[in-house]
N, C-alpha and C positions, 0 to 999 in steps of 0.2 A: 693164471695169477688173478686174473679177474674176477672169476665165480670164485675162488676162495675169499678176495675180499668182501665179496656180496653175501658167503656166505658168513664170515666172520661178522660182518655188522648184522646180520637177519638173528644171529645169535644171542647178541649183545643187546638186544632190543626183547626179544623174548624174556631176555633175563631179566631185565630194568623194568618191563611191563608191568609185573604183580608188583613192583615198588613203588610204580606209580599210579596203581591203583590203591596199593594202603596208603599213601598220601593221600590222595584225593579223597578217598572214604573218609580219615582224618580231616580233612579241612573242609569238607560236608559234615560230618558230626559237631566240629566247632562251629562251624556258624550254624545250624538247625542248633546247638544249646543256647548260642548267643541271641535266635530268634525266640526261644520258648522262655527264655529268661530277659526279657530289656530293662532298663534302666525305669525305676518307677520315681517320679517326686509326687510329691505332698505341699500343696499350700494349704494353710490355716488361716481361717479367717480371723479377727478379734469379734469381742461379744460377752466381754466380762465373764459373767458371771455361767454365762450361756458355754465357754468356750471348753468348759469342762469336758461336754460331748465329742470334743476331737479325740477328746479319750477312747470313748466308744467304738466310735468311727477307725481309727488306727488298731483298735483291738479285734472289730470285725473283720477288717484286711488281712491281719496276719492269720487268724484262727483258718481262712481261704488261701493260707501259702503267701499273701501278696505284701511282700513288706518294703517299703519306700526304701529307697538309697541316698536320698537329698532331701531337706525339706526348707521350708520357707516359713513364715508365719508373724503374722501382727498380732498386736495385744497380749490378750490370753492366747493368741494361737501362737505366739514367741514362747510363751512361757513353757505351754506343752511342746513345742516344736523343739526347743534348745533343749528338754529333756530327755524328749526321741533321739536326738539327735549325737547326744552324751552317752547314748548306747542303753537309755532304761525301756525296759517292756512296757506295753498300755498299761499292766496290770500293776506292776511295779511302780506306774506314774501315780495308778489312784491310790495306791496305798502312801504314799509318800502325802500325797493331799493331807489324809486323814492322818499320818502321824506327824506330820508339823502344824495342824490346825488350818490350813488354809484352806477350812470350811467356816470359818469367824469371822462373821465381818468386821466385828468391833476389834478385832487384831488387823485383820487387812487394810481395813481404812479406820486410822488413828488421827483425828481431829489438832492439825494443829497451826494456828492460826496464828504464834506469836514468831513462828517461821518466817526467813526472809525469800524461802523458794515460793515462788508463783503455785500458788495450788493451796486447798483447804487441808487436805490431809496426808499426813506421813506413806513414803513410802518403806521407813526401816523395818517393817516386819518382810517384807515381800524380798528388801534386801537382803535379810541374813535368811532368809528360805535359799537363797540363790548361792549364796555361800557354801551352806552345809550341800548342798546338793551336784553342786559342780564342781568337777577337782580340778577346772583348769578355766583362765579368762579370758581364752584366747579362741578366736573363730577356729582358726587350722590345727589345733588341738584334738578338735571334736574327733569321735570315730564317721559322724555324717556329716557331708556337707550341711551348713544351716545359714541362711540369710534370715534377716531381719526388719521391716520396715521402721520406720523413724519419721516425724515431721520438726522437720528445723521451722523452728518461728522468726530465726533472725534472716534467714533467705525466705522464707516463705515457700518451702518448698518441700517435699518427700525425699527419701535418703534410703536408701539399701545397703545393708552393714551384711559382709560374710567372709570377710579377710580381719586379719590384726588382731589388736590387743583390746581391752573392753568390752567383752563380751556381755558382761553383766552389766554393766551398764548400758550397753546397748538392748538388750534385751528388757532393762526397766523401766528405759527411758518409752518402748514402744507401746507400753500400759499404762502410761501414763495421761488417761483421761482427762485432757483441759480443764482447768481451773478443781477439777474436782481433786486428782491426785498432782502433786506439788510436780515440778517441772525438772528434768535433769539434766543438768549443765557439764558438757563435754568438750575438753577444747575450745571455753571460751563461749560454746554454742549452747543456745535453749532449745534444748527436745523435749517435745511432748509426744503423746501414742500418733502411731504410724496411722490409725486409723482415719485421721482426718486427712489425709489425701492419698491412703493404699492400704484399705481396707481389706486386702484379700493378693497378696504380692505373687501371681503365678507369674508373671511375666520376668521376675528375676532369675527366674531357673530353668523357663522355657525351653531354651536351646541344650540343658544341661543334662535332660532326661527324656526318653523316650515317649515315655507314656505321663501325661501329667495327671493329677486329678486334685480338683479345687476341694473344699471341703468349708461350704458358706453358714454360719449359724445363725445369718441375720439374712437370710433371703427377703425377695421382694415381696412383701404382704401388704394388705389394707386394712383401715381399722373403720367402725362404724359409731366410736364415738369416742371420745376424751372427757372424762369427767374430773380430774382436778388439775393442778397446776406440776404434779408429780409426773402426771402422765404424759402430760403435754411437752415435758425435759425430755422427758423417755423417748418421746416419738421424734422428738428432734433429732437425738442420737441417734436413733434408727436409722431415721432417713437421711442423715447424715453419710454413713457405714454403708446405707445400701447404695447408693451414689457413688461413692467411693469404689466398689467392690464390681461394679462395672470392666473396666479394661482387663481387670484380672482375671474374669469371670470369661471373656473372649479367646483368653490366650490356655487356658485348659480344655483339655483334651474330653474331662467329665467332669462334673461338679456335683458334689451330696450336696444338696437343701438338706439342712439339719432343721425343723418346725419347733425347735423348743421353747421359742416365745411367744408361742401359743400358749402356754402352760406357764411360765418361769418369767424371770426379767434377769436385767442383766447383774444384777445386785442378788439375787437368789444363792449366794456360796452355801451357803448351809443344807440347800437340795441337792449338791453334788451327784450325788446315786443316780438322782432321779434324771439327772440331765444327762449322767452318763449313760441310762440306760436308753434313754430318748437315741444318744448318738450310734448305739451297738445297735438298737434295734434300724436304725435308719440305712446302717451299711450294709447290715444284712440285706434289706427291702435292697436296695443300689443292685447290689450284688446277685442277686437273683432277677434283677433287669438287665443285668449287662453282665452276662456269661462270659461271654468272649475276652474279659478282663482276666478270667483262671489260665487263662495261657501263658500267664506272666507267671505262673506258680508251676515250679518242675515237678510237682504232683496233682494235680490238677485235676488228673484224671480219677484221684481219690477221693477227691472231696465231694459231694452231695449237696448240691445245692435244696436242693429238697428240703434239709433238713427242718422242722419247724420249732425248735426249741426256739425261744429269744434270749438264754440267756447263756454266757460266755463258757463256755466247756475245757478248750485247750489250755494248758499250763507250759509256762514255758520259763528257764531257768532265769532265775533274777541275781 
């Protein structure tokens, strides 16, 4: 009676064996995809005019397989970030630029001083962009997660919006450069751009993504001279944003220096191309420094980093 039950269970385990081998193979294949695929975010710096280039930069990514799952973004980098975010392609972002004109400055900043908002000029062009372009006002709507930074002036303090309702207003309120573009008032509250105290917001999504990568279009530089009183605004904002863009800068995993204010300023909307090419050619450059990053793309092994073209090849449905 004994060696039959010994033999009855030596059987029953033989059998079970190849099942519990295609299990385990199975949940060795799931997590080896879950390791070659992790979770990517994207933070966006602001930078006006400069901020075009995330364009670049997010169209360099994905042409290498690597496309964000979450993203973040101040200023301009709100603007492109909540675009990404609503499910449009890089390519599809620059072309919306150019056919709503939000390469005019004289449309983007509309002078209007007999306003009772705090600020020199209108933000209603940039508003009805945000209109036509988004079908929904709601953070949890989005197909990406999207945060956004904000500076409340009545706490004196920084704000990260990526729940609820107000989208667009949160997203307008965070370009909302001080005194220059007029102030937007939410619930009673004055927000102006996030920039001024979260310049570069990687730390809101930190924990939310595997792989982070900052994306700064106002890195730390120096100048060797200031010659008018233009310039001297300029460089305040700068160092303003680059001060700013500190803690954020700590909590990413990499970070593209995008240099296009070498070349452009922040008020440049009308060189769009140029800055956009400034930001593709700059992820390219990233991306051929840091290989190791194609592991995040389940084709990886296709793609050629080699490649030396600089300019955009892949097509992808809009």
């Amino acid at each position: 009676m004994k060696q039959k039950l010994i033999l009855y269970i030596a059987t029953c385990l033989l059998l079970l064996s190849p099942l519990a081998a295609v299990a385990q193979e199975e949940a060795m294949a799931d997590s080896i995809q879950e390791n070659a695929k992790p979770r990517v975010g994207v933070a966006l710096s602001g930078g006006g005019a400069l901020g075009y280039a995330h364009i670049g930069v997010l169209h360099a990514l994905e042409d290498y397989g690597i496309e964000p799952t979450i993203v973040a973004g101040t200023s301009m980098g709100a603007i492109v970030g909540v675009l990404y975010a609503a499910g449009y392609a890089p390519e599809k972002i620059l072309s919306l630029i150019t056919e709503q004109k939000m390469t005019h400055k004289n449309k983007i900043m509309s002078l209007d001083i007999k306003s009772s908002e705090l600020g020199l000029y209108s933000k209603k062009y940039i508003s009805s962009f945000l209109d036509k372009v988004l079908p929904t006002d709601s953070f949890d709507s989005l197909p990406k997660p999207f945060y956004c930074a904000t500076t409340n002036l009545m706490t004196a303090k920084g704000e990260i919006r990526g729940t609820g309702d107000k989208l667009k207003k949160f997203t307008l309120a965070s370009m909302s450069i001080p005194v220059l573009f007029q102030s937007v008032v939410i619930d009673s509250m004055v927000y102006i751009d996030g920039g001024v105290t979260n310049n570069l917001p990687a730390c809101a999504i930190k924990d939310k993504c595997d792989i982070l990568i900052g994306v700064d279009v106002n890195p730390y530089t120096e100048v060797e001279r200031l010659k008018t009183i233009r310039d001297a605004v300029m460089r305040t904002m700068t160092t303003l944003v680059m001060n700013t863009s500190v803690e954020g800068r700590a909590c990413c995993d990499y970070v593209v220096d995008v240099y296009a204010s070498k070349h452009f300023n922040i008020l440049d909307f009308a060189k769009f191309k140029e800055i956009y090419k400034v930001g593709y050619e700059t992820g390219l450059h990233f991306l051929l420094n840091h290989p190791e990053l194609l592991r995040t793309s389940g084709d990886f092994k296709d793609r050629a980093l080699h490649k030396k073209s600089s300019t955009p090849t892949k097509k992808r449905k809009k």
